[in-house]
DSSP file (Angstrom, degrees, kcal/mol; ACC not computed):
  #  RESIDUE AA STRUCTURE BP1 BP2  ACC     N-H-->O    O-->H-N    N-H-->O    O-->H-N    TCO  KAPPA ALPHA  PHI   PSI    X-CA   Y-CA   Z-CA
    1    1 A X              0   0    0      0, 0.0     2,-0.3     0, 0.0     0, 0.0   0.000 360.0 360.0 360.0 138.2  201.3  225.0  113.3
    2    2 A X        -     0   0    0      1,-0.1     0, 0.0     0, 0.0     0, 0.0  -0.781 360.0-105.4-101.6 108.3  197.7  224.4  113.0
    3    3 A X        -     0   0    0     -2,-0.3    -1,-0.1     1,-0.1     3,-0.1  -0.045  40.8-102.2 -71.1 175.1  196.0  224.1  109.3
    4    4 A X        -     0   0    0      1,-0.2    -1,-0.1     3,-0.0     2,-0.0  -0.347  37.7-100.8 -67.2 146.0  194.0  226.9  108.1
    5    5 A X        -     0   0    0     -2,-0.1     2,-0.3     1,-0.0    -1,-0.2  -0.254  38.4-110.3 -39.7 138.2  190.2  226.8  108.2
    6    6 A X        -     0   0    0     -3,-0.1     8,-1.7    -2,-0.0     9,-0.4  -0.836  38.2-165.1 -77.1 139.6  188.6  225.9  104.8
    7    7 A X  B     -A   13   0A   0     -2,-0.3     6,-0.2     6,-0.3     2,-0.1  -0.806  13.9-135.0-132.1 156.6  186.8  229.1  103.5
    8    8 A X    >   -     0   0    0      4,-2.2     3,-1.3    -2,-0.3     6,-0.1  -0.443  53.8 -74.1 -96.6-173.6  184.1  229.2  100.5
    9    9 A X  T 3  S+     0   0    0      1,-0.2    -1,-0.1    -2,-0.1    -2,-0.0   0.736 128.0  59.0 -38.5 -45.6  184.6  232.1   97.9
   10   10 A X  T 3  S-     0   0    0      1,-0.1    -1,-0.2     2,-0.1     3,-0.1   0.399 119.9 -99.2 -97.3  15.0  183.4  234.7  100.0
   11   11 A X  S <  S+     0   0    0     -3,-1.3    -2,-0.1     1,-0.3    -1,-0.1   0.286  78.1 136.8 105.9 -23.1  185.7  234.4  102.7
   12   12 A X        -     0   0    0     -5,-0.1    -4,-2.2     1,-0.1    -1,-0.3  -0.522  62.1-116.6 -69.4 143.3  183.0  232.2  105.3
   13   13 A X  B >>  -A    7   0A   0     -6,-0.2     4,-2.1     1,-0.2     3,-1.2  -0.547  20.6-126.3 -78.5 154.7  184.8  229.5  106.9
   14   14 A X  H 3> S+     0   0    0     -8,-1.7     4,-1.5     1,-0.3    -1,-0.2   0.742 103.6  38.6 -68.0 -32.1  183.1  226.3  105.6
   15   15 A X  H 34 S+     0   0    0     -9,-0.4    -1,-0.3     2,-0.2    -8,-0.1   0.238 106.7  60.9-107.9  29.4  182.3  224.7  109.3
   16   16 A X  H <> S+     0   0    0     -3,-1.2     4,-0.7     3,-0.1    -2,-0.2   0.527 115.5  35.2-108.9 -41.6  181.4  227.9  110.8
   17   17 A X  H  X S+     0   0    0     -4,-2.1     4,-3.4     1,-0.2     5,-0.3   0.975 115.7  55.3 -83.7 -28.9  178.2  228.0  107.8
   18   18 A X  H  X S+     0   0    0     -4,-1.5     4,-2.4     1,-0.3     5,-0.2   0.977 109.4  45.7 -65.4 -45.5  177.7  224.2  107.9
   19   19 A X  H  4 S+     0   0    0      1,-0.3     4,-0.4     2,-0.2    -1,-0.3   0.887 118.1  44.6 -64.0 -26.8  177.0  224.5  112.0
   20   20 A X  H >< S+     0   0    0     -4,-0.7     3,-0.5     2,-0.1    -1,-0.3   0.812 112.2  51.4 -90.2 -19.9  174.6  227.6  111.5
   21   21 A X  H 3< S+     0   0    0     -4,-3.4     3,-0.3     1,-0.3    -2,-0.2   0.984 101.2  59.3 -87.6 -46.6  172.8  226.0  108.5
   22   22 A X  T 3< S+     0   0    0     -4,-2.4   135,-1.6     1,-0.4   136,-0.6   0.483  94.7  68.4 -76.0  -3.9  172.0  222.5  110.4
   23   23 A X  S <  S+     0   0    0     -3,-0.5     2,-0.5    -4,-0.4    -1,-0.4  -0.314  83.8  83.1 -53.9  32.8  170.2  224.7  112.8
   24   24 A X  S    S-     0   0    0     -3,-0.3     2,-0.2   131,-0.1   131,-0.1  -0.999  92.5-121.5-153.6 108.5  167.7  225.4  110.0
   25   25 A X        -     0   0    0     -2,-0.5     2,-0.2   131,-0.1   131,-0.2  -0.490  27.5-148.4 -77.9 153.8  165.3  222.5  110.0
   26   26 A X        -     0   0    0    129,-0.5   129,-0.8    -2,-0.2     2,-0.3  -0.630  20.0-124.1-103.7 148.6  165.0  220.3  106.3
   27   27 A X  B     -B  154   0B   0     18,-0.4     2,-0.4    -2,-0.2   127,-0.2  -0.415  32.3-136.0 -58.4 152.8  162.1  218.6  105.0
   28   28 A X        +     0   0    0    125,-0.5    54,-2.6    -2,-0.3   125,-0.3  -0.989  40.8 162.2-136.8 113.2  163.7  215.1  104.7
   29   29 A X  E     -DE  44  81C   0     15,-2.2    15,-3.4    -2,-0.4     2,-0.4  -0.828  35.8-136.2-124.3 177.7  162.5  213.6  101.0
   30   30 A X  E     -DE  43  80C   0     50,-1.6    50,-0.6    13,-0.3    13,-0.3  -0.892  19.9-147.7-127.8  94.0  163.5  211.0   98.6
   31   31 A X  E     -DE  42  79C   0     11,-2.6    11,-1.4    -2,-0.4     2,-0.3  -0.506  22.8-178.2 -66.4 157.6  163.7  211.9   94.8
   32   32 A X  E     +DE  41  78C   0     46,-1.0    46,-5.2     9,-0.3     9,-0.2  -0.897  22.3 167.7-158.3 149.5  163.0  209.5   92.4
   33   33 A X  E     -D   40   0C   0      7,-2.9     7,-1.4    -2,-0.3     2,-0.4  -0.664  39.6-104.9-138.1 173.9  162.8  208.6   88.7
   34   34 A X  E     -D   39   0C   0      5,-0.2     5,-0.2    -2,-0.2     2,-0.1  -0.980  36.5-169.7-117.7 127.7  162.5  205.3   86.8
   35   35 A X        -     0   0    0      3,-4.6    35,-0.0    -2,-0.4     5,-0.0  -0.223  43.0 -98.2 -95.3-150.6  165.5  204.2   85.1
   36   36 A X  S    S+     0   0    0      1,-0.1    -1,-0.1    -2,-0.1     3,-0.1   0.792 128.2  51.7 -51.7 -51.4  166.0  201.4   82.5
   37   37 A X  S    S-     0   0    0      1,-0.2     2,-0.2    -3,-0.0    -1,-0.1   0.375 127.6 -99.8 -83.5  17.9  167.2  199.1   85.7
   38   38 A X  S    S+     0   0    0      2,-0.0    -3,-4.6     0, 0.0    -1,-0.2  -0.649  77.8   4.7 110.5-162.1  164.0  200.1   87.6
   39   39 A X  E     +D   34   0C   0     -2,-0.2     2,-0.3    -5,-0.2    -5,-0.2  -0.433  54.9 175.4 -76.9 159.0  163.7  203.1   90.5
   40   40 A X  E     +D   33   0C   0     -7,-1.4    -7,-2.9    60,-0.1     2,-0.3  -0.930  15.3 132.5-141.6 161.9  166.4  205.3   91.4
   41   41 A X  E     -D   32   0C   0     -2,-0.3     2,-0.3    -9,-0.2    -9,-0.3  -0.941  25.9-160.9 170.3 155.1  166.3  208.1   93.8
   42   42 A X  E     -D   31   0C   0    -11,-1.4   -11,-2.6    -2,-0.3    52,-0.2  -0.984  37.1 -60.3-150.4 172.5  168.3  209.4   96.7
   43   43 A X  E     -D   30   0C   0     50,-2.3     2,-0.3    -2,-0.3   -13,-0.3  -0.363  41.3-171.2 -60.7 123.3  167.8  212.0   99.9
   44   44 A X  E     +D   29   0C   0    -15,-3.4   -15,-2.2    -2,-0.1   -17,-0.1  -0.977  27.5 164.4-114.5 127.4  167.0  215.3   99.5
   45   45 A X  S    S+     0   0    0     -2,-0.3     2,-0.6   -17,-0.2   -18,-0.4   0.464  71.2  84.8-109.8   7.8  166.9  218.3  102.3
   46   46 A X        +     0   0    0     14,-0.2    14,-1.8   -20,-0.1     2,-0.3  -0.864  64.6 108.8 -94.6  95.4  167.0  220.9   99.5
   47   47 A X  E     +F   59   0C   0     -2,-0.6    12,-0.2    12,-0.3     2,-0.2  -0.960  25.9 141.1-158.0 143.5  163.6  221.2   98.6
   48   48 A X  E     -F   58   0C   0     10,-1.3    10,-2.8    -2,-0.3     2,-0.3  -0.912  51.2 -82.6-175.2 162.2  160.7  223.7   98.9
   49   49 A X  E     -F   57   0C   0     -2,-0.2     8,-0.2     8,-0.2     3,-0.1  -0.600  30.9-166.9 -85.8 153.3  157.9  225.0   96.8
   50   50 A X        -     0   0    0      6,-3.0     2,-0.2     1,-0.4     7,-0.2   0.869  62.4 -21.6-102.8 -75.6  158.4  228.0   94.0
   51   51 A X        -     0   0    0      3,-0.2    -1,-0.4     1,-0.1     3,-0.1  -0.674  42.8-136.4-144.2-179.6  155.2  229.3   92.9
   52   52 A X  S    S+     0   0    0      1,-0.4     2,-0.3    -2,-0.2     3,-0.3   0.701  89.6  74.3 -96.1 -33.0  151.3  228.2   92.8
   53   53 A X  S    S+     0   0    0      1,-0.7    -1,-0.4     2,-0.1     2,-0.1  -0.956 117.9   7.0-144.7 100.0  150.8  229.5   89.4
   54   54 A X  S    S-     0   0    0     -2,-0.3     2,-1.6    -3,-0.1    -1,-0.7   0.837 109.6-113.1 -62.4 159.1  152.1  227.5   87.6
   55   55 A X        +     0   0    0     -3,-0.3    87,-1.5    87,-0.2    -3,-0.2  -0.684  46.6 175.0 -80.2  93.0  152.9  225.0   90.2
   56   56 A X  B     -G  141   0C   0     -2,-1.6    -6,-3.0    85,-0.2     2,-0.3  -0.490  13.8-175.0-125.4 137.2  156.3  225.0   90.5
   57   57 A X  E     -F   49   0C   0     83,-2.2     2,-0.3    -8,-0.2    -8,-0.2  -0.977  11.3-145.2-132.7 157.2  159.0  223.1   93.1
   58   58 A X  E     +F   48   0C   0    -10,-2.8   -10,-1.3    -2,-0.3     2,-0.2  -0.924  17.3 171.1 -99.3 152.6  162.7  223.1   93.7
   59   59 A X  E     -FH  47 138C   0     79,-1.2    79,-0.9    -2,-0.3     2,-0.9  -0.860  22.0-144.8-138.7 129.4  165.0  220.6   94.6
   60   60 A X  E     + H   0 137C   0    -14,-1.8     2,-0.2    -2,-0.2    77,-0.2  -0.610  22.2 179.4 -96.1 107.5  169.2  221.1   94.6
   61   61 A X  E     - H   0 136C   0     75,-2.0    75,-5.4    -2,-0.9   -17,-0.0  -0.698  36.6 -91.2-108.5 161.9  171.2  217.9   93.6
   62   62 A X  E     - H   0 135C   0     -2,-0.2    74,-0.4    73,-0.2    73,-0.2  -0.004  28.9-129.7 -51.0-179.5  175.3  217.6   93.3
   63   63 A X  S    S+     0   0    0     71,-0.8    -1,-0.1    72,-0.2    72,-0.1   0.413 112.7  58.8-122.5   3.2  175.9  218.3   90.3
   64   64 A X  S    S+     0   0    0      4,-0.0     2,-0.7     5,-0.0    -1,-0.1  -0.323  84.3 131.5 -72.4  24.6  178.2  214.6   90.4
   65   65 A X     >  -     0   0    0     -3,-0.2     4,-1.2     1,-0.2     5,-0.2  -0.756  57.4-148.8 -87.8 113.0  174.6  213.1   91.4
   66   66 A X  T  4 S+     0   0    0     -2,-0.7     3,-0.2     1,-0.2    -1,-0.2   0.906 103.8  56.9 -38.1 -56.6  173.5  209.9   89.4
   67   67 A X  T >>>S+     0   0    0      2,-0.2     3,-5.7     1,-0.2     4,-2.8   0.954  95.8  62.7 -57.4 -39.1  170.2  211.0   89.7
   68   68 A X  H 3>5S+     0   0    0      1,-0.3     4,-1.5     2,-0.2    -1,-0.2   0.896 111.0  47.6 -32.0 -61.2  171.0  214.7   87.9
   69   69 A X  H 3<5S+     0   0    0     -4,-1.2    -1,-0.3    -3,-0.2     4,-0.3   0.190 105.5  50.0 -88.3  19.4  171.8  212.5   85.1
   70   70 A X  H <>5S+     0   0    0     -3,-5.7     4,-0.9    -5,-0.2    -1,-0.2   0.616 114.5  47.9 -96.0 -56.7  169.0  210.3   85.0
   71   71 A X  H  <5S+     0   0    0     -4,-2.8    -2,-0.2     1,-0.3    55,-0.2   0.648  98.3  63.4 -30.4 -34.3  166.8  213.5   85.1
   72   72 A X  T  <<S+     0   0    0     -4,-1.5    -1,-0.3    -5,-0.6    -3,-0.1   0.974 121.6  28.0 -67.9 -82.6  168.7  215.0   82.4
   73   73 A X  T  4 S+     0   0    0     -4,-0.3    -2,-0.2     1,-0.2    -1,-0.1   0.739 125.9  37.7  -7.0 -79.1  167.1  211.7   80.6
   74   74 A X  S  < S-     0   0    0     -4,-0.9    -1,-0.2     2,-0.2    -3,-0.1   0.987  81.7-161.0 -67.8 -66.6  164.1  210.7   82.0
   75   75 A X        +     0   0    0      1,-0.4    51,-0.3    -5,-0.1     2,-0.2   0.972  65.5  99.6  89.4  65.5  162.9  214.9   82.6
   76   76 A X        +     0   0    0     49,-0.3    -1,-0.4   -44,-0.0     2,-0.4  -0.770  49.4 163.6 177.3 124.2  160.4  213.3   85.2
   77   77 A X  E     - I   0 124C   0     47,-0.9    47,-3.9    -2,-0.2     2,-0.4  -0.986  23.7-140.7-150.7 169.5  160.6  213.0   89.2
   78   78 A X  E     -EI  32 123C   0    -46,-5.2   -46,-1.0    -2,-0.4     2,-0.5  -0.979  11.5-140.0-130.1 130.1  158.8  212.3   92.2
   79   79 A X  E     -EI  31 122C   0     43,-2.6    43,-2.2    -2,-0.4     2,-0.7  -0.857  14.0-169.2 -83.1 129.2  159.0  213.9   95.5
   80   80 A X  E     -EI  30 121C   0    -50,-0.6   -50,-1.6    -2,-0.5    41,-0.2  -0.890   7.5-162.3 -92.7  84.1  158.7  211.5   98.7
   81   81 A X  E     -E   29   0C   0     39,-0.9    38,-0.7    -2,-0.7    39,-0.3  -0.339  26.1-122.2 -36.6 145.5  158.3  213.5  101.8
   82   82 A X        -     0   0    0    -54,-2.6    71,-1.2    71,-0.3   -54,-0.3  -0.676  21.9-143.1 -87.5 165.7  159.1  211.2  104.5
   83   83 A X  B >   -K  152   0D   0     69,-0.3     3,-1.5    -2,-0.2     2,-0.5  -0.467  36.4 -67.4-125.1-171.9  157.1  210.5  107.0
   84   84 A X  T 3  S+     0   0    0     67,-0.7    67,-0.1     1,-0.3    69,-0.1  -0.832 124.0  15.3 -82.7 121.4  157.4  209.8  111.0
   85   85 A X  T 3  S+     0   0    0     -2,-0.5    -1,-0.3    -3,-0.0     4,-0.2   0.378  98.5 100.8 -78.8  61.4  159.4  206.3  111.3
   86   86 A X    <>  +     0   0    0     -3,-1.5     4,-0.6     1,-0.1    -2,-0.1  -0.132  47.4 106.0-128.2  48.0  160.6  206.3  107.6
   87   87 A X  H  > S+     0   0    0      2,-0.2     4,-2.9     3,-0.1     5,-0.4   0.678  70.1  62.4 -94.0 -13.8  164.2  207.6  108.7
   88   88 A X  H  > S+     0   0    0      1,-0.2     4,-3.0     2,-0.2    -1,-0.1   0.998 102.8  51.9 -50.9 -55.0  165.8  204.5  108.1
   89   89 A X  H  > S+     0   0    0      1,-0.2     4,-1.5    -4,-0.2     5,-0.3   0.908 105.3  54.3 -51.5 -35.4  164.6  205.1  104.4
   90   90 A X  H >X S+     0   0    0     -4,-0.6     4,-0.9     2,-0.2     3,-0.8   0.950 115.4  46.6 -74.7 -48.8  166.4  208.9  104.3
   91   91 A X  H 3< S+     0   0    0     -4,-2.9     4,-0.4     1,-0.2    -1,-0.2   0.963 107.1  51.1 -68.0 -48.6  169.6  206.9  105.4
   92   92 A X  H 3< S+     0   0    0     -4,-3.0    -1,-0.2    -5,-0.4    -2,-0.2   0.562 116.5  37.1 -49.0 -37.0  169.4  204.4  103.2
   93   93 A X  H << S+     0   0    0     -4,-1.5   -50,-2.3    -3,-0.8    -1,-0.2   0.148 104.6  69.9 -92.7   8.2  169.0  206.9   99.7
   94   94 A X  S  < S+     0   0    0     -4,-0.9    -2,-0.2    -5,-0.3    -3,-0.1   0.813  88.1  79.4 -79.3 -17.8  171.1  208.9  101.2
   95   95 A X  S    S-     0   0    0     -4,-0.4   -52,-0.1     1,-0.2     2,-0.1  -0.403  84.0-122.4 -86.6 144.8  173.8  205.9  100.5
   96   96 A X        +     0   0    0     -2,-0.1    -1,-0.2   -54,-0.0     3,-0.1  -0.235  62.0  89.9 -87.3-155.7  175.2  205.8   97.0
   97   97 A X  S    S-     0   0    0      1,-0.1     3,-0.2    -2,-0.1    -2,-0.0   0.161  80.0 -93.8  73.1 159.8  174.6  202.3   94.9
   98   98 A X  S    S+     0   0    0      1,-0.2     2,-0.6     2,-0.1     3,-0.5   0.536 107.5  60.8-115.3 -40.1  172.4  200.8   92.8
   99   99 A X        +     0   0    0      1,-0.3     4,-0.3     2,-0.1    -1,-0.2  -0.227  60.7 114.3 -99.1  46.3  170.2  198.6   95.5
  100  100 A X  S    S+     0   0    0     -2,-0.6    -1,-0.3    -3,-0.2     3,-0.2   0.601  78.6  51.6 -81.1   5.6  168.7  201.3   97.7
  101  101 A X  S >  S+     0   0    0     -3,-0.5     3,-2.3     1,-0.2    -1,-0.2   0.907  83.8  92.5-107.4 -21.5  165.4  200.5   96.7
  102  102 A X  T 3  S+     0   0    0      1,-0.3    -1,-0.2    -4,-0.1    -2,-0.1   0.581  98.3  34.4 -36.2 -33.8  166.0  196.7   97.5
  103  103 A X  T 3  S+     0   0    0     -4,-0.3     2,-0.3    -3,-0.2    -1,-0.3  -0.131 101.2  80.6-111.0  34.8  164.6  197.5  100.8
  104  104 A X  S <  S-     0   0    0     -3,-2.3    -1,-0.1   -12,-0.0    12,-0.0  -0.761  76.4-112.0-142.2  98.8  162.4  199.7  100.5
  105  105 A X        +     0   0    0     -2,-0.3    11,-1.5    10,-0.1     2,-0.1   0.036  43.4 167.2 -57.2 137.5  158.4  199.5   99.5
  106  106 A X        -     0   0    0      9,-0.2     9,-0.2     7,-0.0     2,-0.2  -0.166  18.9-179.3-117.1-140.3  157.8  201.1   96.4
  107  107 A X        -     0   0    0      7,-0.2     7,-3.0    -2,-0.1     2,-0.5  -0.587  35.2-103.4 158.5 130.5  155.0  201.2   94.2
  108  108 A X  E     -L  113   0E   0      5,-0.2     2,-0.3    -2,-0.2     5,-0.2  -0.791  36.1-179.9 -93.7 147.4  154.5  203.2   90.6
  109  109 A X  E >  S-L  112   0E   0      3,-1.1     3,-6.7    -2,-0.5    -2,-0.1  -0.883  72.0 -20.5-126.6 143.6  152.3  206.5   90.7
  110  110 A X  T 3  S-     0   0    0      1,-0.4     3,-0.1    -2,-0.3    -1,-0.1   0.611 128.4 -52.4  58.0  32.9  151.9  208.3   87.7
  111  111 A X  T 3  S+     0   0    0      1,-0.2    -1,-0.4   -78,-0.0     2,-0.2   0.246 119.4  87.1 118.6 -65.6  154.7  206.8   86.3
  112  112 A X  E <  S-L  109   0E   0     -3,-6.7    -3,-1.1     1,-0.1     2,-0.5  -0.521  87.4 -80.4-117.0 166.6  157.3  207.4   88.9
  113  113 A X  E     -L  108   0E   0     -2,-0.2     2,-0.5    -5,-0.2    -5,-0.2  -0.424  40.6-169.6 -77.1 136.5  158.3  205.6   92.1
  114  114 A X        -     0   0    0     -7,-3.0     2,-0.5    -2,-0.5    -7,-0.2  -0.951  19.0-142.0-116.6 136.1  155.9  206.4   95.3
  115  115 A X    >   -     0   0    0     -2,-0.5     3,-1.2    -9,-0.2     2,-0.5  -0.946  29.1-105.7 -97.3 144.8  157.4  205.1   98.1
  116  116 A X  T 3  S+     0   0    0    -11,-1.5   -11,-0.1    -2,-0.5    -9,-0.0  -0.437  95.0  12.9 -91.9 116.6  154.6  203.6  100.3
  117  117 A X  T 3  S+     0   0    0     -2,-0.5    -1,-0.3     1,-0.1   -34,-0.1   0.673  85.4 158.7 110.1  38.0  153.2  205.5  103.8
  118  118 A X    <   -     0   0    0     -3,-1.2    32,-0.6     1,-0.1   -36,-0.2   0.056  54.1-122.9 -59.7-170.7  155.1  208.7  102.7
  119  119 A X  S    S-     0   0    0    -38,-0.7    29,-0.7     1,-0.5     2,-0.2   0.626  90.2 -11.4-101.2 -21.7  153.8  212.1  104.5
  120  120 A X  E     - J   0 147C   0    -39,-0.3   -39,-0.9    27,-0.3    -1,-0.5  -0.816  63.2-163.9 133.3 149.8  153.2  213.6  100.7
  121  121 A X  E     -IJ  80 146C   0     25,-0.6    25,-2.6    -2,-0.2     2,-0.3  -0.999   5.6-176.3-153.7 140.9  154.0  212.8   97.4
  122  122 A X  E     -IJ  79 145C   0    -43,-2.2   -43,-2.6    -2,-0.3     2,-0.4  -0.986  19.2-137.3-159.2 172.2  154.0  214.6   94.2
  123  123 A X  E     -IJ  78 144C   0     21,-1.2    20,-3.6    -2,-0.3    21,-0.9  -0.981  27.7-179.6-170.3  77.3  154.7  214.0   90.5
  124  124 A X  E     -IJ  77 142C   0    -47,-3.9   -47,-0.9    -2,-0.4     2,-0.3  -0.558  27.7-140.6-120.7-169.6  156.6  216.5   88.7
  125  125 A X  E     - J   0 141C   0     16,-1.1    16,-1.8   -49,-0.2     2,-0.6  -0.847  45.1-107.2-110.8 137.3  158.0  217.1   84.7
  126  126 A X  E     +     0   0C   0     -2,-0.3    14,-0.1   -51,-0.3     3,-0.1  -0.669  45.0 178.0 -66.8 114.7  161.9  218.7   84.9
  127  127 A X  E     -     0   0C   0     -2,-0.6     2,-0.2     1,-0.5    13,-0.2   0.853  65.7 -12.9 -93.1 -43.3  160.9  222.7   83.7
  128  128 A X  E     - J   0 139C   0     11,-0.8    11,-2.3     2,-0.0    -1,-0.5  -0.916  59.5-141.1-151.8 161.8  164.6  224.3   83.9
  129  129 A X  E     - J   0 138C   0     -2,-0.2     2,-0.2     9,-0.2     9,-0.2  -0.869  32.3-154.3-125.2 134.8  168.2  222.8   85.7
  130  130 A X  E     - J   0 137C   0      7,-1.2     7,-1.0    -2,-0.4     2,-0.2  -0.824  16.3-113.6 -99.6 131.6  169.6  225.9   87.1
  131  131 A X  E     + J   0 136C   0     -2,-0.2     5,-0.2     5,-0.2     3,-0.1  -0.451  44.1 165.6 -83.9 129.6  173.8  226.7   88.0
  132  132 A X  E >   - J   0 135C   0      3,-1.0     3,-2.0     1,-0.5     2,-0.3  -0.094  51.0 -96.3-167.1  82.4  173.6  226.8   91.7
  133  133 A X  T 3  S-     0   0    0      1,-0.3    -1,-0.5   -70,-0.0     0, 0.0  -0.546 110.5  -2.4  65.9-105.7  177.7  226.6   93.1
  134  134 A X  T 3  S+     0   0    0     -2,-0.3   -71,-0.8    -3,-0.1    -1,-0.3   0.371 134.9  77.4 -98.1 -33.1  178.2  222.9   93.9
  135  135 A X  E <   -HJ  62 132C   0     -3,-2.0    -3,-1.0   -73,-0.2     2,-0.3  -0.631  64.6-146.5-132.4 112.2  174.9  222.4   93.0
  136  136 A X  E     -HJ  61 131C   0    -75,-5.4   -75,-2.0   -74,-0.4     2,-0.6  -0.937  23.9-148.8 -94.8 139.4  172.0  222.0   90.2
  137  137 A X  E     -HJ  60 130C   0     -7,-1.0    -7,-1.2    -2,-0.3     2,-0.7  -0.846   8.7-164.0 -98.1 148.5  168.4  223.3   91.0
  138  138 A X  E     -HJ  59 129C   0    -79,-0.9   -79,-1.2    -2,-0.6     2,-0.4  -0.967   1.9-164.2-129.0 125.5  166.2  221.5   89.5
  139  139 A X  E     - J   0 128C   0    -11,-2.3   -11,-0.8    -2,-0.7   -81,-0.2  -0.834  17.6-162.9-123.5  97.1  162.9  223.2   89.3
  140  140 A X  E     -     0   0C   0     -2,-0.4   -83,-2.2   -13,-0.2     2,-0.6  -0.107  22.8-110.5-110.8 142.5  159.8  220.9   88.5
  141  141 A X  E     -GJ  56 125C   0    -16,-1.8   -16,-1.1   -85,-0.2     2,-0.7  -0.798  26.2-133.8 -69.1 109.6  156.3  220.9   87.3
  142  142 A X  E     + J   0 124C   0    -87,-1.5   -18,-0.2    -2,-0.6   -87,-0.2  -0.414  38.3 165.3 -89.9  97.8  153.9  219.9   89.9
  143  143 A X  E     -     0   0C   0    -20,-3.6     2,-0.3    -2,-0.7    -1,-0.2   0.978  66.1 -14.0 -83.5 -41.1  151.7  217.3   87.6
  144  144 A X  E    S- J   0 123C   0    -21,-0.9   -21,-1.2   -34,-0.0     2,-0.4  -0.992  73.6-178.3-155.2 140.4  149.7  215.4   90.1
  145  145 A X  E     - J   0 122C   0     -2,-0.3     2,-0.2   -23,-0.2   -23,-0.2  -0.930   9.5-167.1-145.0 174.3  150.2  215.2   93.9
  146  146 A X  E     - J   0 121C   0    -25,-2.6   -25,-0.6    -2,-0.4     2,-0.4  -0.843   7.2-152.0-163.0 117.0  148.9  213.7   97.1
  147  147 A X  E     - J   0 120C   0    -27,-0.3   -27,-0.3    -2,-0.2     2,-0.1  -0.836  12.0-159.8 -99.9 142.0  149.1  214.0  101.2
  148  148 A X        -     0   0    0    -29,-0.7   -29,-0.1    -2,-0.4    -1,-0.1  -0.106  30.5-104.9-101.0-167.0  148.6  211.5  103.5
  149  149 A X  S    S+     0   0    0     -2,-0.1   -30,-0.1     2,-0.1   -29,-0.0   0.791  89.1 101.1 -83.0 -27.8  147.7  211.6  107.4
  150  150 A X  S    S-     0   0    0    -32,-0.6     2,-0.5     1,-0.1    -2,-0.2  -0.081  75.9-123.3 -89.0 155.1  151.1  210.8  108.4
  151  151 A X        -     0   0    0      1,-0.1   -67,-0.7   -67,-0.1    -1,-0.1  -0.866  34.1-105.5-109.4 155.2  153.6  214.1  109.8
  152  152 A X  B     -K   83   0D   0     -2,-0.5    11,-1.3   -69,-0.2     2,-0.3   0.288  19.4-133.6 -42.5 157.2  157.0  214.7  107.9
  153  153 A X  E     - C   0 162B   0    -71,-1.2  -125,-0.5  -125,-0.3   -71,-0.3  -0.829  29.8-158.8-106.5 163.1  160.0  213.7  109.5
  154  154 A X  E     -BC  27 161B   0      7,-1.8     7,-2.8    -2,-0.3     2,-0.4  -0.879  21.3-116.1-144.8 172.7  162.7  216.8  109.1
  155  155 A X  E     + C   0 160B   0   -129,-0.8  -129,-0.5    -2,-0.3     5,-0.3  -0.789  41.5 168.9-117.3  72.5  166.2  216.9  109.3
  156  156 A X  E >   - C   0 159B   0      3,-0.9     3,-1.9    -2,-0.4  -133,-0.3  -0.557  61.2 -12.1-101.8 117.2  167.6  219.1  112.4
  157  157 A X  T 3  S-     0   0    0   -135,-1.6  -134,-0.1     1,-0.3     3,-0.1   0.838 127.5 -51.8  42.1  26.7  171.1  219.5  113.9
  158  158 A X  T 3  S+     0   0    0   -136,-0.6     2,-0.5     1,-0.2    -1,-0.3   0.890 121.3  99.3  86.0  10.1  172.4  216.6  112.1
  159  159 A X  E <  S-C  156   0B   0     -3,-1.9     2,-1.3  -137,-0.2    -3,-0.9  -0.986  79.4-109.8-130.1 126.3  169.6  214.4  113.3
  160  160 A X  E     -C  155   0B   0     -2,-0.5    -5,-0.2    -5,-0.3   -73,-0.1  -0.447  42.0-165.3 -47.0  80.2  166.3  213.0  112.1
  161  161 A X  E     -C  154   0B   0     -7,-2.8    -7,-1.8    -2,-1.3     2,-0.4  -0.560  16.7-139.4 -91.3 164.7  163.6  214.9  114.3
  162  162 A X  E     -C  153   0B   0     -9,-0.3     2,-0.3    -2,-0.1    -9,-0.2  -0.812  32.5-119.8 -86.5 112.0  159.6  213.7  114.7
  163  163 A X        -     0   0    0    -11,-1.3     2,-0.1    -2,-0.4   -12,-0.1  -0.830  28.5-143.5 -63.1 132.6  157.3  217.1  114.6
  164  164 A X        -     0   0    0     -2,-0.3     2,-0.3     1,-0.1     0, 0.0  -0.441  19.4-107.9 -69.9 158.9  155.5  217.2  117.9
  165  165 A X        -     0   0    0     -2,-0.1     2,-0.3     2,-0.0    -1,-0.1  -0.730  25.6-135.0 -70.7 148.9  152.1  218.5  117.8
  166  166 A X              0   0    0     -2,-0.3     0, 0.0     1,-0.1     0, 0.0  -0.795 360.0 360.0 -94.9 148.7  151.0  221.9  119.2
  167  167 A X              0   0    0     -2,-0.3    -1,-0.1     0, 0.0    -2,-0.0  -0.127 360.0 360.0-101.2 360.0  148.2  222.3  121.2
């Protein structure tokens, strides 16, 4: 006998949505704060802008995420888009422990940790933590931001994709 599928609350089986959502391409970022021991931060592919007015972002961490609870603290983060060969970095926060930044340039902005030749960067204040399943949104205050030349990297099928340019 064969085990059962795993199913969420509403009855979808759990690797039937995970194989349709990784068709859905990610922005590939790195949150960051500054703790006491210096930066922390990990991968994020839940992220998007909220509003213009006021300038508002989201980003959805576990809700067992070290960073949640430095945020809960600090009430400050920084987004780091990644940029085109910076997947090594995405792998690297994506891992838990204390020395991801060992290898990785950083650099304070505003404050916060910039990781160096991102795609974008921006600088926000914590406005609300949000219930969201598995999940906290944490939905930020855009203080000060900046794009670079370089194009995002995104997160695809379970892969680390390049954007091609269109012509």
């Amino acid at each position: 006998m064969s085990a059962l599928p795993l199913r969420s609350e509403s009855g979808v089986e759990l690797e039937d949505l995970r194989e349709t959502l990784c068709r859905v391409p990610s922005p590939v970022t790195v949150v960051t704060t500054l703790a006491s021991h210096g930066p922390h931060g990990t991968t994020v592919s839940a992220f998007t802008s909220l509003s213009a007015d006021p300038p508002l972002v989201l980003v959805a961490l576990d809700n067992s995420s070290d960073l949640l609870a430095l945020l809960r603290e600090t009430g400050r983060f920084a987004v780091n888009l990644l940029g085109a060969g910076q997947e090594e970095i995405g792998r690297t926060c994506a891992r838990k422990g204390p020395e991801k930044f060992a290898s990785v340039a950083w650099s304070l902005d505003d404050g916060l940790p910039r990781i160096e030749g991102v795609a974008a960067w921006l600088s926000c204040e914590v406005q609300d933590l949000l219930p969201g399943g598995d999940h906290v949104i944490v939905v930020g205050l855009v203080k000060a931001c900046d794009s670079g030349e370089t194009e995002p990297v995104v997160f695809h099928r379970r892969r680390f994709q390049e954007l091609a340019p269109v012509e």
